[in-house]
Backbone as CSV, one residue per row, in Angstrom:
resi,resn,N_x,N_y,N_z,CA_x,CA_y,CA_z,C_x,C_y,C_z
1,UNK,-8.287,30.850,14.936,-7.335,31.154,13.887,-5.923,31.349,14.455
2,UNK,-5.566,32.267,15.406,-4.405,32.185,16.164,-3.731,30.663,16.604
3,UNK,-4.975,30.502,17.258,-4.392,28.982,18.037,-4.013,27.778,16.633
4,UNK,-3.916,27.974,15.373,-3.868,27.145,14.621,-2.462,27.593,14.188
5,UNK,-2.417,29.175,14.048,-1.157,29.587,13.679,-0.147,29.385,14.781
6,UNK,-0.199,29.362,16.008,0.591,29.033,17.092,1.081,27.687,17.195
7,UNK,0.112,26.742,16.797,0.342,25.162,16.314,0.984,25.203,15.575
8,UNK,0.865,25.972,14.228,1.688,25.102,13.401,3.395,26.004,13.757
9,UNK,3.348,27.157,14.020,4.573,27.764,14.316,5.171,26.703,15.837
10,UNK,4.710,26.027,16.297,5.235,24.891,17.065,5.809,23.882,16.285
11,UNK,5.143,23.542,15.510,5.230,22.275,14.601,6.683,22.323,14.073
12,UNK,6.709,23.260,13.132,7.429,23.784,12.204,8.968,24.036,13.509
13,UNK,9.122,24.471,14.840,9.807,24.822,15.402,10.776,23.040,15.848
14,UNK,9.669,22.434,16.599,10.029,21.431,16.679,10.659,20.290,15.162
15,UNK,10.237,20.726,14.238,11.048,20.246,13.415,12.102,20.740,13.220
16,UNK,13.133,22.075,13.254,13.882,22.939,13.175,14.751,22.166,14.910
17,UNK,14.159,21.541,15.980,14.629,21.883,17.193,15.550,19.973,16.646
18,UNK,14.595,19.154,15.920,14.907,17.831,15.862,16.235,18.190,14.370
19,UNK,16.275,18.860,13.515,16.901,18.741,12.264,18.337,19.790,13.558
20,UNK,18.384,20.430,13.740,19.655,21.456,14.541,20.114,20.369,15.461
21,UNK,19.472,18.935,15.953,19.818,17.865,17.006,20.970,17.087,16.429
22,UNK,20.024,16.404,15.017,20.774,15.465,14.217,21.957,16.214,13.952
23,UNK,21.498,17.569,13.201,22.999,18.250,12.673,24.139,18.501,13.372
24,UNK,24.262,18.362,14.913,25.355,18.743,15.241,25.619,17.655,15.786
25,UNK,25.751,16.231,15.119,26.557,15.088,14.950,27.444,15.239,13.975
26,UNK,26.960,15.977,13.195,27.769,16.020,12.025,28.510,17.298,11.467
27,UNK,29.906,17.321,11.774,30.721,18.460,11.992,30.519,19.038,10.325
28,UNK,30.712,18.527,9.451,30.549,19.723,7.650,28.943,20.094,7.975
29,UNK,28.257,19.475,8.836,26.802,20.471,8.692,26.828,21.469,9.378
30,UNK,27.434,21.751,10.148,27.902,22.506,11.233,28.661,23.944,10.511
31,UNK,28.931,23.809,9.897,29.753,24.689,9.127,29.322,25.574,8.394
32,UNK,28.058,25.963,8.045,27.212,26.651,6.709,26.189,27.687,7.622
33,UNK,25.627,28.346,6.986,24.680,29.894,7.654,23.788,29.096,8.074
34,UNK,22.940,28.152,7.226,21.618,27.497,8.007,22.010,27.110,9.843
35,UNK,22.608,26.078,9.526,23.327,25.745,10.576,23.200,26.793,11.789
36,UNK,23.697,28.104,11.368,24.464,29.350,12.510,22.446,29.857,12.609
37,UNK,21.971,29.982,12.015,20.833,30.214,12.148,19.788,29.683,12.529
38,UNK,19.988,28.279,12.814,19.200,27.285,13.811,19.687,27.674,15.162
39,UNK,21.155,27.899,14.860,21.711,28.024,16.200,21.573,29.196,17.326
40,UNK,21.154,30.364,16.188,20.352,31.530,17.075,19.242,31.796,17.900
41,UNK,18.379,30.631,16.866,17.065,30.800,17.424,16.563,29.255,18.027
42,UNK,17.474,28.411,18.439,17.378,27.102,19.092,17.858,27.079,20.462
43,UNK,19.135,27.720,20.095,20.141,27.449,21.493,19.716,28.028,22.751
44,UNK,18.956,29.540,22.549,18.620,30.144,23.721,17.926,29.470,24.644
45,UNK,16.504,28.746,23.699,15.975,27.965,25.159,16.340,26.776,25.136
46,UNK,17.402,26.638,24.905,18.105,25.505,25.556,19.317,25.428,26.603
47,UNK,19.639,26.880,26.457,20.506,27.030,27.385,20.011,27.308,28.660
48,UNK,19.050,27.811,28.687,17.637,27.968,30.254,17.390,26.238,30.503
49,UNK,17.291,25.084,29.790,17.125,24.205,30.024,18.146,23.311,30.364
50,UNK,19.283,23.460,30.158,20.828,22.929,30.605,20.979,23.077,31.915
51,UNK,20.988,24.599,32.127,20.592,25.154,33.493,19.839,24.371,34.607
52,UNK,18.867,23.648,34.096,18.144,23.072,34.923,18.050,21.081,34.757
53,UNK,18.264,21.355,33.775,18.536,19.572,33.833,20.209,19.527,32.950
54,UNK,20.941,19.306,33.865,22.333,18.775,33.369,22.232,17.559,32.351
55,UNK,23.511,17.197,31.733,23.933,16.445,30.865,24.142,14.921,31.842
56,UNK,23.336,13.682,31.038,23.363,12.182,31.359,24.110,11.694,31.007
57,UNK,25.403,11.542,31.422,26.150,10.369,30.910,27.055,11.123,29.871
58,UNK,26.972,12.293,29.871,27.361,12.829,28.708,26.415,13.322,27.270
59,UNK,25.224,12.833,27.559,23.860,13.035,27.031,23.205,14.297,27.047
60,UNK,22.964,15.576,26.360,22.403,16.202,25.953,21.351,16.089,26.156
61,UNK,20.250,16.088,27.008,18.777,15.846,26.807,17.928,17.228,27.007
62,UNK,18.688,18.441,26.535,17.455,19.472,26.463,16.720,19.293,25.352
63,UNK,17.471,18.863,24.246,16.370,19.091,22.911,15.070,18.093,23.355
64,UNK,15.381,17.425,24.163,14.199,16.195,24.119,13.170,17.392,25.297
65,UNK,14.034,17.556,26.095,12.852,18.085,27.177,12.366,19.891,26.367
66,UNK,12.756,20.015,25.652,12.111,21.353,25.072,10.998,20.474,23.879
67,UNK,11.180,19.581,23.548,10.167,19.087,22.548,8.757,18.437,23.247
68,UNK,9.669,18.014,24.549,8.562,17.885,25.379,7.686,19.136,26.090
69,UNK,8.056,19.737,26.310,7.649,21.067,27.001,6.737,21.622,25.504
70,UNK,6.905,21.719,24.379,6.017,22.457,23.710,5.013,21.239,23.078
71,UNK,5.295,20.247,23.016,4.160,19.042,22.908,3.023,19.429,23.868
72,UNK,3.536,19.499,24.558,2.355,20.006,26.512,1.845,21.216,25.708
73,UNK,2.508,22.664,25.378,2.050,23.118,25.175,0.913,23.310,23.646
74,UNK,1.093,22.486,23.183,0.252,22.373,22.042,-1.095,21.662,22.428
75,UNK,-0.664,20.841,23.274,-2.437,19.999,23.464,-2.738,21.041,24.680
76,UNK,-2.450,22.074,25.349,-3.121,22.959,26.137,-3.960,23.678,25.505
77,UNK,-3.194,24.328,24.218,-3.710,25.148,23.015,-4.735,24.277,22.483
78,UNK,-5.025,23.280,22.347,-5.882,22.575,21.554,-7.064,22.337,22.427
C-alpha cells in the first residue's frame, strides 16, 4: 500500500518536474503563484543536481537527470 502511494506521489511529481520545464520557456507563465509554487518544491533538487552536472551548451539538463533518477527509483520500489 505505501509502495503504491510512493509511486504514484512520483508520478504525479514528475509530471509537476516536466509541466515547471516547459513553463519556464514561457515568460507570462512564469509570472502567476502556480508557477512560484512549482518553483519551491522543484528547484531544490535541482539545484543539488546543477551542482553536479553543469549546463550543455547552455542546456539545462537537471530536469532530465532528476526524472531520470526517480524513474530508477520507482522500478526499485516495484
Amino acid at each position: 500500500m505505501i509502495v503504491r502511494l510512493i509511486d504514484a506521489f512520483i508520478e504525479v511529481y514528475i509530471i509537476l518536474i516536466i509541466v515547471y520545464s516547459l513553463g519556464s520557456w514561457f515568460p507570462q507563465f512564469t509570472e502567476n503563484s502556480f508557477f512560484d509554487f512549482l518553483a519551491k518544491i522543484i528547484e531544490p533538487p535541482l539545484e543539488v543536481i546543477r551542482r553536479v552536472v553543469p549546463p550543455v551548451a547552455g542546456l539545462d539538463l537537471s530536469p532530465a537527470v532528476l526524472i531520470f533518477i526517480l524513474v530508477v527509483l520507482q522500478h526499485i520500489l516495484r
